[in-house]
C-alpha atoms as a printed R data frame, in Angstrom:
    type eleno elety resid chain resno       x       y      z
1   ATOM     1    CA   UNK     A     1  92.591  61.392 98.452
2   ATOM     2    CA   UNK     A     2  94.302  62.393 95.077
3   ATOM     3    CA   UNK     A     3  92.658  62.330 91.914
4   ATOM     4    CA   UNK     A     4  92.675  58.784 90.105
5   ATOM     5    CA   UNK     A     5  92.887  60.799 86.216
6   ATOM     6    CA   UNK     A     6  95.622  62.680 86.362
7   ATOM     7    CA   UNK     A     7  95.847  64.463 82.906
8   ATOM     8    CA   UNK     A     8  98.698  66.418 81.761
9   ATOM     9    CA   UNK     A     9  99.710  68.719 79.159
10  ATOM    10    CA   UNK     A    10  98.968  67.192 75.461
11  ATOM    11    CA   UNK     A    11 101.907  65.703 73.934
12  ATOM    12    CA   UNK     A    12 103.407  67.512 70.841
13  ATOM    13    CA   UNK     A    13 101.336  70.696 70.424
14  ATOM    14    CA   UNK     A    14 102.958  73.314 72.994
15  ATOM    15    CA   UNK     A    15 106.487  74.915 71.572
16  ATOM    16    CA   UNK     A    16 109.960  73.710 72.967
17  ATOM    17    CA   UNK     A    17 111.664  76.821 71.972
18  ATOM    18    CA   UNK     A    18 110.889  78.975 74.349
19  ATOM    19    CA   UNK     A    19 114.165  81.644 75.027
20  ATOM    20    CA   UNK     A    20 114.398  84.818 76.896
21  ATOM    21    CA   UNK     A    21 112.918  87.417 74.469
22  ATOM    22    CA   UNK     A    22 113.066  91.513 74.915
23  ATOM    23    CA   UNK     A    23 109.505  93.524 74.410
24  ATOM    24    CA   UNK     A    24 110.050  97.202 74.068
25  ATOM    25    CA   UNK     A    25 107.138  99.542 73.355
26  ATOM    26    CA   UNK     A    26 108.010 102.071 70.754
27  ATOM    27    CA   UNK     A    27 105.894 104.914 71.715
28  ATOM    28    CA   UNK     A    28 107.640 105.323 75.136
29  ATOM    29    CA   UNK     A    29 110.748 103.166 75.144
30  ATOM    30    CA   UNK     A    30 109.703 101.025 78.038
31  ATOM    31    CA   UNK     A    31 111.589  97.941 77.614
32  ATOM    32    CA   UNK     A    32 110.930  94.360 79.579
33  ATOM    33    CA   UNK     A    33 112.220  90.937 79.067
34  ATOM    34    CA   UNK     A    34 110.718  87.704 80.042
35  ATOM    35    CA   UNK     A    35 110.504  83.974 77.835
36  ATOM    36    CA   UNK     A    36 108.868  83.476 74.852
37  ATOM    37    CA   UNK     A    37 108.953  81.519 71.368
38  ATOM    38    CA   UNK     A    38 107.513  84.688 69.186
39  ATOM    39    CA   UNK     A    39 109.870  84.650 65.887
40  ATOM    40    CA   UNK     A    40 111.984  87.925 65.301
41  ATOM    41    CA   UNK     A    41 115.221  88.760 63.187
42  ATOM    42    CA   UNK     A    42 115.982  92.133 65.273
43  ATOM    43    CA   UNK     A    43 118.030  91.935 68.527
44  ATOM    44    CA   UNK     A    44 118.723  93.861 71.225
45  ATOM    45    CA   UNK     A    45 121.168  94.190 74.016
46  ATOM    46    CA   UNK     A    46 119.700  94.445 77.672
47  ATOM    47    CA   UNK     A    47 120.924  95.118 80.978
48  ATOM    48    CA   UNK     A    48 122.725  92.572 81.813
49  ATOM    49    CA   UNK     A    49 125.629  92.635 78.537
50  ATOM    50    CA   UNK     A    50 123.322  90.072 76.680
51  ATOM    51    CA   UNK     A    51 121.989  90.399 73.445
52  ATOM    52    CA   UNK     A    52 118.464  88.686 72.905
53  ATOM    53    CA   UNK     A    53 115.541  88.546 70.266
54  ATOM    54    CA   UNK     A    54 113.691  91.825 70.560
55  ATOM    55    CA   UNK     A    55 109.832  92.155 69.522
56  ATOM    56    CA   UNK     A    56 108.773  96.211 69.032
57  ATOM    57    CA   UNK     A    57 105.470  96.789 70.493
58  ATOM    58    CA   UNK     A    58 102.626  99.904 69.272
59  ATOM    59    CA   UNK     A    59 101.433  99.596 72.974
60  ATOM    60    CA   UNK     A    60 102.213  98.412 76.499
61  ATOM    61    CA   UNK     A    61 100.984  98.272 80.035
62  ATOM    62    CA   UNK     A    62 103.110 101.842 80.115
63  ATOM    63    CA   UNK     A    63 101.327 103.332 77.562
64  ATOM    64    CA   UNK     A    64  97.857 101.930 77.671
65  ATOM    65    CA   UNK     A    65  94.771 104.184 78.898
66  ATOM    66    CA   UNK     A    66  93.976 101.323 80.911
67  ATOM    67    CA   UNK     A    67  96.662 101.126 82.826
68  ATOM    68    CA   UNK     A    68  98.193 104.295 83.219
69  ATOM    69    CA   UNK     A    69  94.622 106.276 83.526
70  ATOM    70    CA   UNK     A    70  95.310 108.604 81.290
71  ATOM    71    CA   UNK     A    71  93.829 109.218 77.788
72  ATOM    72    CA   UNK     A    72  96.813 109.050 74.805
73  ATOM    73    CA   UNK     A    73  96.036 108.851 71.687
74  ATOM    74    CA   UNK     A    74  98.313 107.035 69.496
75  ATOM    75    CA   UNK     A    75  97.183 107.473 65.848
76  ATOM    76    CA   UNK     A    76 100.320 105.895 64.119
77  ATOM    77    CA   UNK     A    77  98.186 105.259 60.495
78  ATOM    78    CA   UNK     A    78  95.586 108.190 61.020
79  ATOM    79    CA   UNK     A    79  92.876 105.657 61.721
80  ATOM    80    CA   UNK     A    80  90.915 108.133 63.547
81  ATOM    81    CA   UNK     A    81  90.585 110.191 60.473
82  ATOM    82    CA   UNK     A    82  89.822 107.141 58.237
83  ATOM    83    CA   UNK     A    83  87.173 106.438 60.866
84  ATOM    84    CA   UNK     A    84  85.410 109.805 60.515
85  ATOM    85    CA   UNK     A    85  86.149 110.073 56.815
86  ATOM    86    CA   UNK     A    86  84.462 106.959 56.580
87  ATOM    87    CA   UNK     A    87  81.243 108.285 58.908
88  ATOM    88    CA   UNK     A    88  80.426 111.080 57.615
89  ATOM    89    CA   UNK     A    89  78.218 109.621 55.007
90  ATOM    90    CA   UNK     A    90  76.060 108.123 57.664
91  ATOM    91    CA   UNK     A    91  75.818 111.249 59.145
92  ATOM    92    CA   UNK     A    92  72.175 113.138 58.285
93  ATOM    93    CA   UNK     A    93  72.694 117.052 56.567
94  ATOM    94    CA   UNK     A    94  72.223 119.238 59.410
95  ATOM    95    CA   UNK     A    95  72.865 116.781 61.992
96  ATOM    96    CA   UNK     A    96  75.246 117.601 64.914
97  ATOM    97    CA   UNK     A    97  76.501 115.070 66.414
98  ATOM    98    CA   UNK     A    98  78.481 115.456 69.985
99  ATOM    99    CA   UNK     A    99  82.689 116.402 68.827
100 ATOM   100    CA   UNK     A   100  81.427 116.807 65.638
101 ATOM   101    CA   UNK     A   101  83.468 120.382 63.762
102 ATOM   102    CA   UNK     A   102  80.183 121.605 62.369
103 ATOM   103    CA   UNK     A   103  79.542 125.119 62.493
104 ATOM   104    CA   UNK     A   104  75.709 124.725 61.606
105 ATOM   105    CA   UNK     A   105  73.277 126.831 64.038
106 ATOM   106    CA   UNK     A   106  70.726 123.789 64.726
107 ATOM   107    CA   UNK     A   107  68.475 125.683 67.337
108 ATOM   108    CA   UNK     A   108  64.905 126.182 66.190
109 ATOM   109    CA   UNK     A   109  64.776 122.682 64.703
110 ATOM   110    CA   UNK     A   110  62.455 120.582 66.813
111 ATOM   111    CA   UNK     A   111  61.613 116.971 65.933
């Protein structure tokens, strides 16, 4: 027996300009097309002699640790170092912390 309240998609709220839209990843080059409604100025042309919207990615299922199972480490604004710059004020004198550069001979020091 089918449902007596059928409800569709709300009226008005969902875009109506959805167009065939080129992603390309910028760290490897790995391009791929499929529809969106993402706003862009830049175009590109693909395979097939077209020329469509393009939107640059930092990061795609090709170059994702996830994905790919490999570790890569993209550090396009030197976040890492802002990170550690940032943490080594929290960081106790003397304390070595695991990856930590510290030269410090810590042995003898039992707590």
């Amino acid at each position: 027996m089918p449902p007596q309240n059928k409800v569709g998609m709300k009226k008005g709220i969902h875009p109506e300009e959805y167009r065939m839209v080129v992603f390309k990843d910028m760290s490897n080059g790995h391009a791929f097309i499929c529809r969106s409604c993402a706003n862009t100025q830049e175009t590109m042309k693909w395979e097939d002699g077209n020329e469509y919207p393009l939107i640059k990615l930092e990061i795609s299922s090709k170059s994702h640790p996830f994905y790919t199972g490999k570790l890569q480490l993209i550090d396009t604004a030197g976040r890492v170092d802002k990170f550690r710059n940032r943490y080594k004020r929290h960081i106790k004198e003397g304390e070595v912390t695991e990856g930590s550069e510290s030269t410090e001979n810590t042995e003898g020091t039992a707590e």
